[in-house]
C-alpha positions in Angstrom: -12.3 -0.8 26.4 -11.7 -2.5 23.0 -12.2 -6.1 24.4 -15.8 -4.3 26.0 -16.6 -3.3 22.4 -16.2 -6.8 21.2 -17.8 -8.3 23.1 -20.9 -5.6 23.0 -20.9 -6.1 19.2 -20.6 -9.7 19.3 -23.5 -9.8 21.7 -25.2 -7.1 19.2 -24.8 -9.2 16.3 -25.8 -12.5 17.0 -28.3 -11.6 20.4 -27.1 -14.3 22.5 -24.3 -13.5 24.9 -23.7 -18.0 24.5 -23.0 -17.3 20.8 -20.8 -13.9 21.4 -18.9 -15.8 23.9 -18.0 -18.3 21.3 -17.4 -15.7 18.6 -15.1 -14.3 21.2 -13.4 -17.4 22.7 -14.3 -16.0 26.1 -16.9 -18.3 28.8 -20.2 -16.8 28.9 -20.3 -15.4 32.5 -17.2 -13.2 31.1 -19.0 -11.8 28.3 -22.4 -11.0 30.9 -19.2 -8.8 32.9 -18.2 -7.1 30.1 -21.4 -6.1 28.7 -22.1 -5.3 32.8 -18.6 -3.1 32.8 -20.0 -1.2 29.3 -22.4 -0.3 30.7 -21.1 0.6 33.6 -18.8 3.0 32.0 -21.0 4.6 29.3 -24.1 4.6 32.2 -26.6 3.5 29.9 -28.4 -0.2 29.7 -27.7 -1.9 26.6 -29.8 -5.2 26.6 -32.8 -6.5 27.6 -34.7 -10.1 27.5 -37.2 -10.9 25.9 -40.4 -12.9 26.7 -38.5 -16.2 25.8 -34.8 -14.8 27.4 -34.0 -13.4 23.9 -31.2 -11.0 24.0 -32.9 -7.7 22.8 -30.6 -4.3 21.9 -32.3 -1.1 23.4 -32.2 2.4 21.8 -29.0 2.9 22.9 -27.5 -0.1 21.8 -28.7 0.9 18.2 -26.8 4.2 18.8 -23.6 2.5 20.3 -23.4 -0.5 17.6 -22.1 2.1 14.4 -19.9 3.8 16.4 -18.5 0.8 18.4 -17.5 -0.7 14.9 -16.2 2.4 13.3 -13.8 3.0 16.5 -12.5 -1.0 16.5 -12.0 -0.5 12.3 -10.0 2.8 13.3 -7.9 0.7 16.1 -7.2 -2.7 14.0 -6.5 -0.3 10.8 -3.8 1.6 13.4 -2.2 -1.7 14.5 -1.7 -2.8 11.4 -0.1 0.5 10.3 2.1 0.5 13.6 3.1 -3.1 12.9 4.1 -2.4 9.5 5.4 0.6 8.9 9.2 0.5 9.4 11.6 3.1 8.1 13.5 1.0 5.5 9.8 0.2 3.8 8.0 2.4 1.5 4.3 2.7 0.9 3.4 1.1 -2.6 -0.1 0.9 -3.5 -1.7 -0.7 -6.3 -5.1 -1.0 -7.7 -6.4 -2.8 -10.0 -9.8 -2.8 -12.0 -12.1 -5.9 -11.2 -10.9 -8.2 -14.3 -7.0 -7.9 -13.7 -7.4 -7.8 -10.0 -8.4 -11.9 -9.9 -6.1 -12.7 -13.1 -3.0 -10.9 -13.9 -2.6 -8.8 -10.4 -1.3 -12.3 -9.2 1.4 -12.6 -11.7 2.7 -9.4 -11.0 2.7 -9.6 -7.3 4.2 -13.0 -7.8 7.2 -11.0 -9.2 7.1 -8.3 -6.0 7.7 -10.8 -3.4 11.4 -10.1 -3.0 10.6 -6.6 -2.6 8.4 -6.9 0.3 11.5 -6.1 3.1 11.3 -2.9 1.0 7.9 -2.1 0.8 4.7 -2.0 2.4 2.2 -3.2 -0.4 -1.5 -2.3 -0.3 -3.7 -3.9 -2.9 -6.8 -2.8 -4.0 -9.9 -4.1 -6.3 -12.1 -0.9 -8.0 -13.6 -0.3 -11.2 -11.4 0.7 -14.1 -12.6 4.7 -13.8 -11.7 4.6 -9.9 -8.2 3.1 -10.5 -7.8 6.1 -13.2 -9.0 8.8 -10.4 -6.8 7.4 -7.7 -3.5 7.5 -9.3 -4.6 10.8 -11.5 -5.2 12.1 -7.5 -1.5 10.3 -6.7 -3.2 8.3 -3.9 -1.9 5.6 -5.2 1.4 4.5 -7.4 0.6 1.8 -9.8 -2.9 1.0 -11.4 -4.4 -1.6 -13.7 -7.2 -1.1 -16.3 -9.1 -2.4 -19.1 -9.1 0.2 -21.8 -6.5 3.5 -22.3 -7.5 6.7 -20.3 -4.9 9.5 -20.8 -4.0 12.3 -18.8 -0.7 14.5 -19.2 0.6 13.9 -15.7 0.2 10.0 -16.5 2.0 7.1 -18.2 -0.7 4.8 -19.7 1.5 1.3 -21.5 0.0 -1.5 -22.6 0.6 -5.1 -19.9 -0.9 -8.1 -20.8 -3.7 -9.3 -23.9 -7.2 -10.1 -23.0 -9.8 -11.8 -24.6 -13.4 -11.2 -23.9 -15.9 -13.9 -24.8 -19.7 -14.7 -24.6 -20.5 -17.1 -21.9 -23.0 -18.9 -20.7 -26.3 -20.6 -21.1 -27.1 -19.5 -24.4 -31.1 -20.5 -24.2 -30.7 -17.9 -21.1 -33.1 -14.5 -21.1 -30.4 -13.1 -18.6 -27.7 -11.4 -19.8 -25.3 -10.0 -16.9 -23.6 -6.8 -17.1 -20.8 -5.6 -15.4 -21.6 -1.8 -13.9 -20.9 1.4 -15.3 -17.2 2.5 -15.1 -16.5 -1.2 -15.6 -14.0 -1.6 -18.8 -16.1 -4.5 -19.7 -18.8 -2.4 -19.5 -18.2 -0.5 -22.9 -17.7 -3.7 -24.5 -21.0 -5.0 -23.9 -23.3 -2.0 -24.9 -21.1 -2.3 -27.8 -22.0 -5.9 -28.7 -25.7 -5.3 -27.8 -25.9 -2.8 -29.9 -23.7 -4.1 -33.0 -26.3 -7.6 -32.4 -29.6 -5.7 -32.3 -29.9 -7.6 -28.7 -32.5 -6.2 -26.3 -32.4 -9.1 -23.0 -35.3 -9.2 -21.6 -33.8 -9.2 -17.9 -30.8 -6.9 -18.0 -28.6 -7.5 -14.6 -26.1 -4.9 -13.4 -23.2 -6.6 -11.6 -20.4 -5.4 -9.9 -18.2 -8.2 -9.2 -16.9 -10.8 -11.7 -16.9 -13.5 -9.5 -20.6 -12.9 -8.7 -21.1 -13.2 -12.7 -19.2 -16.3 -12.6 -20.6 -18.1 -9.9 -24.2 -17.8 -12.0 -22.7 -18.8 -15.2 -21.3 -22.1 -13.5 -25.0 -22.6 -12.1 -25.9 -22.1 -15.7 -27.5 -19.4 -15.2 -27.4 -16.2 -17.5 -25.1 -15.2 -20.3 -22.6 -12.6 -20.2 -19.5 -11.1 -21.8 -16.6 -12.0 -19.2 -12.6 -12.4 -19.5 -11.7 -15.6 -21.4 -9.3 -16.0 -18.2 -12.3 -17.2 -16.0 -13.0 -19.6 -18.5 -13.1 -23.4 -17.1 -15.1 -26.7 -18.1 -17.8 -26.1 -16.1 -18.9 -22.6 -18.5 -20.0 -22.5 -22.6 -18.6 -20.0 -24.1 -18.0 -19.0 -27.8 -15.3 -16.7 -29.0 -16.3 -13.0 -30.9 -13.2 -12.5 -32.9 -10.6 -10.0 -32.8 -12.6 -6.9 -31.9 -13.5 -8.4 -28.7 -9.6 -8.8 -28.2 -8.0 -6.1 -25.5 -5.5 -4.9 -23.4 -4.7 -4.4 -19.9 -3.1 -1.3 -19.3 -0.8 -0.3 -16.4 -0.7 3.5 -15.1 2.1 5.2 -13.1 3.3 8.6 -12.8 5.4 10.2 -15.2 6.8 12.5 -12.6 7.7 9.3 -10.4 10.9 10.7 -8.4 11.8 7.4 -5.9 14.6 5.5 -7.4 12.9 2.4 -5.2 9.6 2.4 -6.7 10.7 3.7 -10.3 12.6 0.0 -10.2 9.5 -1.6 -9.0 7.7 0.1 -11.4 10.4 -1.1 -14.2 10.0 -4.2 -13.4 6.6 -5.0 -13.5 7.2 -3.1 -17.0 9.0 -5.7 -17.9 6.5 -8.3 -17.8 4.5 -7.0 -20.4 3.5 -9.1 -23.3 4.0 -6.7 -25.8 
């Protein structure tokens, strides 16, 4: 059945059952007999052609297509679980906010590598505010941020130094900002405000590479990590104010004699 929904979505997708078969590395005639067996099974008719033998989805191909991709998701998702979770490995999950996830997450997983027989690892990339609400909820162990949020069942220490800069194109009416919740966020109403700045186009972003990509095209200014710096972006430097810290989280309650050493160690990478 799962090879049927492949096939059905590949067909879906790019409405050619030529191009589905490629997507699929299956001949063409076997992607007409799956599609044929689908619909078969579910008793409905999926596709029609068109005046010029386009491939076109009827109403119940609309209906089927969410639910055909939901239900693969839920089945790749279960494999990989199955596959990887063993008894002598424990879940460890990590999230880190947008800015640490592409610069310093690296350097710590670097360091994790010779505990991956012990653990299962899950990484994930959210704004600053979600990583706090995750491991405040304990749905996940270790999290990464860009300014100190407090809670009692929480310990917030400081990892590694940032500093932010203003990049760009400096003749630019674009000023990107990243979205609210963003660490960087704060920083930026901040130096708007403290520069009596009012851009004329104001751009919410909610991906740093995204930012980067249109400051390399020279397009825009924007207040981004010195860490993405490279010779292909201007930037000049705002002092020591602009100068912050990334900030792990982890639970102070933390029982697991495995994951309070992981935790220890990344601790120990700190560069204060």
């Amino acid at each position: 059945m799962f090879a049927l929904l492949e096939t059905f979505i590949a067909v879906f997708e790019t409405k050619s059952f030529t191009r589905a078969a490629n997507q699929c590395f299956i001949s063409q005639p076997t992607a007409t007999v799956r599609i044929k067996k689908l619909e078969e099974e579910l008793k409905v008719h999926l596709f029609s052609r068109g005046q010029h033998q386009e491939v076109i989805p009827t109403e119940s191909a609309h209906l089927l297509y969410p639910k055909a991709l939901k239900t693969l998701n839920d089945w790749n998702e279960l494999q990989f679980s199955l596959k990887n979770q063993t008894p002598s490995r424990k879940p460890f999950k990590i999230a880190a906010s947008h800015s640490s996830a592409t610069t310093v997450l690296p350097l710590i997983f670097k360091n994790l590598i010779p505990e991956l027989e012990q653990l299962n690892i899950e990484l994930m990339m959210l704004d600053s505010q979600e990583v706090f609400d995750l491991i405040r909820n304990h749905e996940i162990h270790f999290g990464i941020i860009e300014k100190p949020m407090m809670d009692e069942t929480i310990e917030t220490f400081p990892l590694f130094k940032d500093e932010l800069v203003l990049a760009g194109n400096p003749e630019s009416d674009i000023f990107f900002i990243r979205e609210a919740g963003s660490g960087v966020a704060h920083y930026t109403h901040n130096y708007l405000k403290e520069n009596n700045l009012n851009p004329k186009n104001l751009v919410s972003v909610n991906n740093n590479d995204m930012i980067v990509s249109q400051l390399k095209a020279g397009i825009g200014l924007s207040l981004i990590s010195k860490r993405f710096i490279n010779e292909n972006i201007a930037f000049q430097n705002l002092g020591e104010r602009y100068q912050r810290i990334f900030y792990g989280l982890s639970f102070l309650s933390e029982q697991d004699k495995l994951l309070k050493t992981v935790i220890k160690k990344i601790k120990n990478l700190s560069e204060f």
